[in-house]
Structure formats: structure tokens, C-alpha cells
C-alpha positions as CSV (number, residue, x, y, z in Angstrom):
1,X,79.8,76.8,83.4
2,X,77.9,79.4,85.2
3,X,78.3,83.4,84.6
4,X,77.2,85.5,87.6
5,X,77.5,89.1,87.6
6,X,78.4,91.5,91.0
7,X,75.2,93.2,91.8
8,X,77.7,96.8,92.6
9,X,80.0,97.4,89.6
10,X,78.3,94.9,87.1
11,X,81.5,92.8,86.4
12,X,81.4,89.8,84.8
13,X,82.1,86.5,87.1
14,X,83.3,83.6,84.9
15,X,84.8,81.0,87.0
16,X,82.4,80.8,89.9
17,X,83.3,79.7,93.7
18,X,81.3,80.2,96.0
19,X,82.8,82.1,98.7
20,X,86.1,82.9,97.1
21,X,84.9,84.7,93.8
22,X,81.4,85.7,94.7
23,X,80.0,86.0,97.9
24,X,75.7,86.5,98.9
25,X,74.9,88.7,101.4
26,X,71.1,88.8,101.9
27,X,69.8,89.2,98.4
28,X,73.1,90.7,96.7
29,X,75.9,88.4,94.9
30,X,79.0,90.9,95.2
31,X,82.5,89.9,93.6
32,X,85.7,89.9,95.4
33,X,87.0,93.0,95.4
34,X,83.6,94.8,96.1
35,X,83.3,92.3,99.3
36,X,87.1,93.4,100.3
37,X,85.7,97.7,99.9
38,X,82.3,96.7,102.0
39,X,84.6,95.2,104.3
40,X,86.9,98.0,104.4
41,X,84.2,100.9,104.2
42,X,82.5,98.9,107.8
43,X,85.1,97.8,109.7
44,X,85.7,101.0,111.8
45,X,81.7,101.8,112.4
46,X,81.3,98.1,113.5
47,X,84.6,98.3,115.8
48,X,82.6,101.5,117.7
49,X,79.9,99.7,118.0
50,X,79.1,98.8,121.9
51,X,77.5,96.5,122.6
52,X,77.2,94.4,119.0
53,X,74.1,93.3,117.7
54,X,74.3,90.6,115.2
55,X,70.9,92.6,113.8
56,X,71.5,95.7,113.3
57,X,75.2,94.4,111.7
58,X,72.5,92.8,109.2
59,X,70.6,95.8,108.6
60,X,73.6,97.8,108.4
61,X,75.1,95.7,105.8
62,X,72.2,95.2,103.5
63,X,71.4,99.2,103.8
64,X,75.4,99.9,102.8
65,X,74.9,97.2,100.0
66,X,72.0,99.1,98.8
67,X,73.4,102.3,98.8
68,X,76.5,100.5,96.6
69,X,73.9,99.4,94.2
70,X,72.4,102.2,93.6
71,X,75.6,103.8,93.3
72,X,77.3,101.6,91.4
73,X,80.4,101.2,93.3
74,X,81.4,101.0,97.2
């Protein structure tokens, strides 16, 4: 059995599936509820964005990821 840890609040992951109880995005592994709060948190800039650009939707999740790390929480 493999233990991974959310990068953002530092819980504990026991039973791992990829996708559904951990999720990577770039070089963060976050846990299930912190994925639903990045989700949440994005949604509304990334709706106003015009036109999209799958890059900067990159950049601007890995900065908002960083920002969580640092704080702890999203």
C-alpha cells in the first residue's frame, strides 16, 4: 500500500487512486477536497478569460498551487 500526502494541507492519503483520491498537477499531488477549492477558487477568472489559452491556464494553476503551498490551505 502506498501513503501519499497533499502537497496543500498535509493530509494523509491512505488508499490511493489515482485521479479520484489524489490528483498531479505539474509537480504538486493535491487530495480531493483541495482539487474541489482550486477548482472552485478558478472557475470564475477562467470563465472571464477571452480568448483561452491552454498556457497561461497552466501558469495560472501552478502559480495558484504555489500560493496554496505556501499557505497551507486554498
Amino acid at each position: 500500500m502506498v501513503t501519499i500526502s497533499c502537497d496543500v494541507c498535509k493530509k494523509k492519503i491512505d488508499s490511493v487512486i489515482t485521479n479520484r483520491t489524489f490528483f498531479y498537477y505539474g509537480n504538486h499531488s493535491i487530495c480531493e477536497s483541495c482539487k474541489d477549492s482550486l477548482e472552485f477558487q478558478v472557475r470564475s477568472v477562467v470563465r472571464n478569460k477571452e480568448p483561452f489559452v491552454i498556457e497561461w491556464y497552466e501558469k495560472f494553476i501552478d502559480d495558484q498551487l504555489g500560493k496554496a503551498v505556501q499557505k497551507g490551505r486554498i
